[in-house]
C-alpha positions as CSV (number, residue, x, y, z in Angstrom):
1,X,21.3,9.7,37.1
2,X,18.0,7.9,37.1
3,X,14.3,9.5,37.3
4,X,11.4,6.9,38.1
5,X,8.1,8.2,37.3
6,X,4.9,6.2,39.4
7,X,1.6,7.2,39.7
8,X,-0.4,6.7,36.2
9,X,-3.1,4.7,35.5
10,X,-6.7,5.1,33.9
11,X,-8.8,8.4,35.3
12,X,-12.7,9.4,34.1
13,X,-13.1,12.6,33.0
14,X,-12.6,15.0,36.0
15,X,-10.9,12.8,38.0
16,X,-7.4,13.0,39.5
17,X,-4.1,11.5,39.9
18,X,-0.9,12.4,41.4
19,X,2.3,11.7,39.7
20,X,5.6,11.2,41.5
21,X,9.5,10.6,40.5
22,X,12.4,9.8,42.3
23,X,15.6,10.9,41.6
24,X,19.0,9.6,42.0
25,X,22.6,10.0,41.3
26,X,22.7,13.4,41.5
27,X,22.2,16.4,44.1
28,X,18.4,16.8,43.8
29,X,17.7,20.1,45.5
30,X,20.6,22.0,43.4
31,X,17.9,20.9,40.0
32,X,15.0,22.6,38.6
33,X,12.6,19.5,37.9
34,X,10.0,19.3,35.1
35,X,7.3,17.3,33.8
36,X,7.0,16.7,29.9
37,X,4.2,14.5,27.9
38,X,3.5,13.3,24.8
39,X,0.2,12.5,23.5
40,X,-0.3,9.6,20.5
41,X,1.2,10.9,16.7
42,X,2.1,14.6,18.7
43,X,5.0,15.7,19.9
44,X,6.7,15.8,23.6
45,X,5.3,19.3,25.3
46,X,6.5,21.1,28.8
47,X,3.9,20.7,31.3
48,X,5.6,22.2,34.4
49,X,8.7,23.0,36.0
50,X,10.1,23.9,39.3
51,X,13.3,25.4,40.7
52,X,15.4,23.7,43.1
53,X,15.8,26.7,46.2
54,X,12.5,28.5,46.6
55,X,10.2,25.8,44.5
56,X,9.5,28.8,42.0
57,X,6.8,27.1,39.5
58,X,5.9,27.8,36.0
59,X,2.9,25.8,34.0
60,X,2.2,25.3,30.0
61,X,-0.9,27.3,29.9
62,X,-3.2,24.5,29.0
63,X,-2.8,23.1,32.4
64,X,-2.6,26.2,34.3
65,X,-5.2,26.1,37.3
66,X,-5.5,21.9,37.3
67,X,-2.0,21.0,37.7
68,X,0.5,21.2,40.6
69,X,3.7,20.5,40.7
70,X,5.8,20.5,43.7
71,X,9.0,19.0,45.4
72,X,10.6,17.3,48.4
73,X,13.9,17.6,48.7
74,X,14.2,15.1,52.0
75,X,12.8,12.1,49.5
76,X,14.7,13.6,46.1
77,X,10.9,13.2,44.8
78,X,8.9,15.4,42.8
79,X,5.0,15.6,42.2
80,X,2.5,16.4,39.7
81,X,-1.2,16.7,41.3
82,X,-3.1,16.4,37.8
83,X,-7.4,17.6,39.3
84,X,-9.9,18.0,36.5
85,X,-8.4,15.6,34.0
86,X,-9.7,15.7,30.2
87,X,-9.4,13.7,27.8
88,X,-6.6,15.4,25.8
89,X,-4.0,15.1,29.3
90,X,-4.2,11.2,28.1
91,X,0.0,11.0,27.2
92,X,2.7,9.7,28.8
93,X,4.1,12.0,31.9
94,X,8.0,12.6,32.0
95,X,10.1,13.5,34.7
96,X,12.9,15.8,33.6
97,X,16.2,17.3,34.5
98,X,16.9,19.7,31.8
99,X,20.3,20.5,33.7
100,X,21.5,17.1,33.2
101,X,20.0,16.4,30.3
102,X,18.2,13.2,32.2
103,X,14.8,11.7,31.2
104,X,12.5,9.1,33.6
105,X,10.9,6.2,31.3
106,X,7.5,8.2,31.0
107,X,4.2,6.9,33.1
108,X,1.1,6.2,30.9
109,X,-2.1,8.3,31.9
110,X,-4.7,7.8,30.4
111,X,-8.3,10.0,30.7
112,X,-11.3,8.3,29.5
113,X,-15.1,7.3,30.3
């Protein structure tokens, strides 16, 4: 199994960025995907996940109405739209398959003026 997370980078305040990971050795659309991130001297936190048949999504409430996470199962990829960025988003992003267990290296984002 492999997850490679692309898409970080340095964002002002407000901006955006879309996150994506692509995922290998296993049968993509059968997994519910998630993003994780940890934040300097805190510890990792879900951000969002979604289901493999029916893209079903569920957010941590602190980036309820900003984030979007989505799928597409033709290009084993899965996204995180990240609009209004704070400061306090600055962590590094995870792509997840809880089912197998399977972590991506993490991307840096970082939010700052």
């Amino acid at each position: 199994v492999q997850l490679v997370e692309s898409g970080g980078g340095l964002v002002q305040p407000g901006g955006s960025l879309r996150l994506s990971c692509i995922a290998s050795g296993f049968t993509f659309s059968f997994y519910v995907m998630s993003w994780y991130r940890q934040a300097p001297g805190k510890e990792r936190e879900f951000v969002a996940h979604i289901t493999g048949v029916g893209g079903q999504t569920n957010y941590a409430d602190s980036v309820k109405g900003r984030f979007t996470i989505s799928r597409d199962n033709t290009k084993n990829t899965v996204y995180l739209q990240m609009n209004s960025l704070k400061p306090e988003d600055t962590a590094v992003y995870y792509c997840v398959a809880p089912s197998r267990g399977s972590w991506g290296q993490g991307t840096q984002v970082t939010v700052s003026s």
